[in-house]
C-alpha positions in Angstrom: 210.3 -1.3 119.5 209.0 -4.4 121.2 208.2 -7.3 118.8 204.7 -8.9 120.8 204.4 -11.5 118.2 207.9 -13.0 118.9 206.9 -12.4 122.7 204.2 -14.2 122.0 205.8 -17.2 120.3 208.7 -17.5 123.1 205.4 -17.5 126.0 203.8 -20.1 123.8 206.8 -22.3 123.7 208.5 -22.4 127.1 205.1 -21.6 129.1 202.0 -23.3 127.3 200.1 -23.0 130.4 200.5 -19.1 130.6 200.0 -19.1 127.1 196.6 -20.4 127.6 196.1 -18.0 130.0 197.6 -15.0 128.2 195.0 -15.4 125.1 192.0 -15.3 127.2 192.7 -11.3 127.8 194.2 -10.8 125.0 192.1 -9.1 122.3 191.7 -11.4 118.8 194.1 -9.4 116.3 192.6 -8.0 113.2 193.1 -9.3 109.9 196.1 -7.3 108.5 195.9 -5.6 105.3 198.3 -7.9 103.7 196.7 -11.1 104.6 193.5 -9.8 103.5 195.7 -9.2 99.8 197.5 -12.5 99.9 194.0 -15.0 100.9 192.5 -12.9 98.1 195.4 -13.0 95.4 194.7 -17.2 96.4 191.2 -17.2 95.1 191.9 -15.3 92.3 192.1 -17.8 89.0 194.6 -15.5 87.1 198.5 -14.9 88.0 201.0 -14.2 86.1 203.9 -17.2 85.4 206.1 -15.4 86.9 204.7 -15.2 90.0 205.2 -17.6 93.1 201.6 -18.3 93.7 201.8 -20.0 89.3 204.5 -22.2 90.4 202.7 -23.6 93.6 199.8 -24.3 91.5 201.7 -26.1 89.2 204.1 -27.9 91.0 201.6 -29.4 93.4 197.9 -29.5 92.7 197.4 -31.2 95.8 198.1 -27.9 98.1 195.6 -26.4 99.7 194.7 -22.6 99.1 195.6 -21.4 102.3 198.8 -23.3 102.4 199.7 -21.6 99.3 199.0 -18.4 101.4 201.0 -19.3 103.5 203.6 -20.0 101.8 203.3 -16.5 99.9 202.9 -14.7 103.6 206.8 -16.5 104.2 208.2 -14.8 101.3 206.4 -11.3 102.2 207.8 -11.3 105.8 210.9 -12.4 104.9 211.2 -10.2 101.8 210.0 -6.6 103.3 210.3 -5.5 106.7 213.8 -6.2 106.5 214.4 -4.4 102.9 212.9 -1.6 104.1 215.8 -1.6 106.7 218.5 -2.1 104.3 216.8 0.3 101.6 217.2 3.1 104.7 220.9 2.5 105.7 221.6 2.2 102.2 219.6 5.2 100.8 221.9 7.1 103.9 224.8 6.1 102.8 224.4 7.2 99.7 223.4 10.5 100.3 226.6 11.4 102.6 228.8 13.6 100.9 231.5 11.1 101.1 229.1 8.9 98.7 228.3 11.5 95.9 230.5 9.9 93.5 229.1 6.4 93.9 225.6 8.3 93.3 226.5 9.7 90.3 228.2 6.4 88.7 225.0 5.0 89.8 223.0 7.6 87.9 225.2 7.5 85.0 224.4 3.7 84.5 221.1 3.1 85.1 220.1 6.3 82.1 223.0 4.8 79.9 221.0 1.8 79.9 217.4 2.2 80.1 215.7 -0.8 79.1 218.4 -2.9 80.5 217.3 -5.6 82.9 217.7 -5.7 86.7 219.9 -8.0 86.8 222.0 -6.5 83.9 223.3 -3.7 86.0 226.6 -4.6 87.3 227.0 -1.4 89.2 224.0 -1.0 91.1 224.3 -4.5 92.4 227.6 -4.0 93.2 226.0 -1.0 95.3 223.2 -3.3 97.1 225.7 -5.6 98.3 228.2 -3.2 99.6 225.4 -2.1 101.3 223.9 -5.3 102.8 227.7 -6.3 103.4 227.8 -2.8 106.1 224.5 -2.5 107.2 223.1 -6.5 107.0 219.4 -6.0 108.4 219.5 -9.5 109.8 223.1 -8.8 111.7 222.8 -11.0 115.0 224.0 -14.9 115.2 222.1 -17.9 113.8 222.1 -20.9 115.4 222.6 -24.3 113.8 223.3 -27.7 115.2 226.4 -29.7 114.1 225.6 -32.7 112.7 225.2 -36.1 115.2 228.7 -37.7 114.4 230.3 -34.4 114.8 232.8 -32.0 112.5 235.9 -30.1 112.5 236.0 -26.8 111.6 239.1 -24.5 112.0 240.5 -26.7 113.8 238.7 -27.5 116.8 236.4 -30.9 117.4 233.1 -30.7 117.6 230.3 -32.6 119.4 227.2 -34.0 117.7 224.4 -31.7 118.3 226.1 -28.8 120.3 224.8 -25.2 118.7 227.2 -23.2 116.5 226.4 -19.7 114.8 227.5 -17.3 112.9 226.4 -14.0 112.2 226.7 -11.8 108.9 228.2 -8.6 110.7 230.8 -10.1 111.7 231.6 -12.3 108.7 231.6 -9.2 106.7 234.7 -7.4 108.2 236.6 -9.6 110.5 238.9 -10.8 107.1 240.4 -7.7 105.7 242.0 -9.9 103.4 238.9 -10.3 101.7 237.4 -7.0 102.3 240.6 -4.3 102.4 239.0 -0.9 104.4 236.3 -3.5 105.4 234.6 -0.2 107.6 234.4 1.9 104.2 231.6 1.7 101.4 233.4 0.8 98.6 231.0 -1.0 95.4 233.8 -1.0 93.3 235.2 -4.0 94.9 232.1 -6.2 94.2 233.7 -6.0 90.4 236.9 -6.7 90.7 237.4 -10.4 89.4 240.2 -11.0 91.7 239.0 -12.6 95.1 235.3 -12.9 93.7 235.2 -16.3 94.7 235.9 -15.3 98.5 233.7 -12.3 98.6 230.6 -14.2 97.4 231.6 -16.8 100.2 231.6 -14.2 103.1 228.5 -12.5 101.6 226.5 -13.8 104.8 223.4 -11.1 104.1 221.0 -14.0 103.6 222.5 -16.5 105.1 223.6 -19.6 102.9 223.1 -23.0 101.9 219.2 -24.9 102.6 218.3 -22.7 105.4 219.1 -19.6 103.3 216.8 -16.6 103.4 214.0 -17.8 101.1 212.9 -14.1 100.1 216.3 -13.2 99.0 214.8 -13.0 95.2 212.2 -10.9 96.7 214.0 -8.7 98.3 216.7 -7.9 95.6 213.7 -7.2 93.6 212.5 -4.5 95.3 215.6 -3.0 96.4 217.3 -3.1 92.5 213.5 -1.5 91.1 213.4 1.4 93.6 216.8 2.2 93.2 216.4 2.4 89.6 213.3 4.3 89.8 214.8 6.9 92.4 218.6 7.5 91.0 217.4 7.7 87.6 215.7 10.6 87.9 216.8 12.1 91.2 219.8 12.8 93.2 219.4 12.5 97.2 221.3 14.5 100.4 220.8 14.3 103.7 218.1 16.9 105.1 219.8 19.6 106.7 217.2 19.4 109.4 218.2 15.6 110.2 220.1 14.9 113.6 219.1 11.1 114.2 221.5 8.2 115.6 222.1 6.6 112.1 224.0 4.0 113.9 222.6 0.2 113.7 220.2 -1.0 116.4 219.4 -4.6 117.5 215.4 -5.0 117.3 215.6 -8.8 118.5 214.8 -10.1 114.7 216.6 -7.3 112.8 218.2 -4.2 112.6 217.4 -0.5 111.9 218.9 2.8 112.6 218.6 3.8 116.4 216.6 6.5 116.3 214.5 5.1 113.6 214.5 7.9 111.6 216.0 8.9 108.2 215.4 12.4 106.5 216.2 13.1 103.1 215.9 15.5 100.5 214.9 14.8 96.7 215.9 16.6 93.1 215.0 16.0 90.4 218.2 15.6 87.4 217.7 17.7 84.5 218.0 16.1 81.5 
């Protein structure tokens, strides 16, 4: 899949000229459906104080309305496509035969506790990170500059301003120390209180520190409400009809499977 807008933004930046050039013939894009939402979410008066769009208004009454939209068009691209990606390895994973008891404790949880919080369900995060730690839908390296009077790290002297990276793929299994059978989807080791400190500092799925992913929140959201709303009433398998590459795919800004294409069958639990 080719991304045009990040084509577009790479033209823009290293030839301004032919960028010029480039938007004469190129037709004006619509107005998507979720900008449309978001500018008219901006003019509404009423939101709920939970949401972002309160806390703008009330942090900063100076910001204008289609800043605000922007700001809440930053937090849906960073907090969707890429959950979607996750939610479909994840989802995958759990519907091998190799996961069916993970499923079930899963199951078991989320009815033994049904008007617990999200965040109140130890298992099922333990499940989303397990799953973001093998299958991170932002896996490739990112950049950062080392500071002008330089650093050490590991050893090695560094020069002011010279790019290092990191990526979360490879953060997530190179220290089997940390992550014993680092190739094998195993929640249970998200609650073990021994090494918790050093998990959580390898947990690279969002990146860390300022420059963090700033839909994190969103996007735990959204994966911990559909996974409660899907394995509390039904139990998944692969469709016997699926043959696609599973495997994961670079896309330039993210990952999903190869053959983009995930087929799964649904029942119901009787109760």
């Amino acid at each position: 899949m080719t991304n045009t807008a990040l084509v577009g933004r790479l033209v823009q930046h290293h030839w301004p000229a032919l960028a010029s050039i480039r938007s004469c013939f190129t037709p004006k894009p619509m107005m998507s459906l979720s900008h449309k939402f978001v500018l008219n979410r901006v003019s509404s008066s009423k939101t709920e104080e939970s949401a972002l769009l309160h806390k703008l208004r009330s942090k900063a009454n100076n910001i204008e309305e289609i800043q605000m939209a922007a700001e809440c068009m930053d937090h849906l691209a960073a907090g969707i496509d890429t959950t979607g990606d996750a939610l479909c390895f994840l989802m995958h994973e759990l519907s091998l035969p190799r996961s069916i008891s993970v499923q079930k404790r899963l199951h078991q949880e989320i009815i033994d506790n049904p008007n617990a919080k999200l965040d109140d369900l130890p298992y099922m995060d333990a499940v989303i990170k397990e799953g973001l730690r093998l299958f991170p839908p932002i896996p490739m390296s990112l950049p950062r500059y080392v500071p002008k009077e330089g650093r050490d790290i590991s050893g090695y002297s560094l020069p002011g301003n010279s790019i290092v990276s990191c990526q979360a793929y490879s953060m997530h299994l190179m220290d089997t120390s940390v992550f014993p059978n680092a190739s094998e989807f195993l929640p249970e080791r998200w609650l073990e209180k021994e090494g918790e400190a050093e998990r959580n500092r390898l947990f690279f799925a969002f990146a860390a520190g300022g420059r963090g992913c700033i839909g994190k929140n969103l996007a735990l959201v959204e994966m911990k409400t559909l996974l409660r709303d899907i394995y509390g009433r039904f139990t998944t398998k692969i469709a016997p009809e699926m043959s696609s590459d599973m495997s994961i795919d670079d896309q330039i800004i993210a990952s999903r499977p190869k053959d983009q294409k995930c087929l799964l069958t649904f029942q119901e639990v009787s109760v």
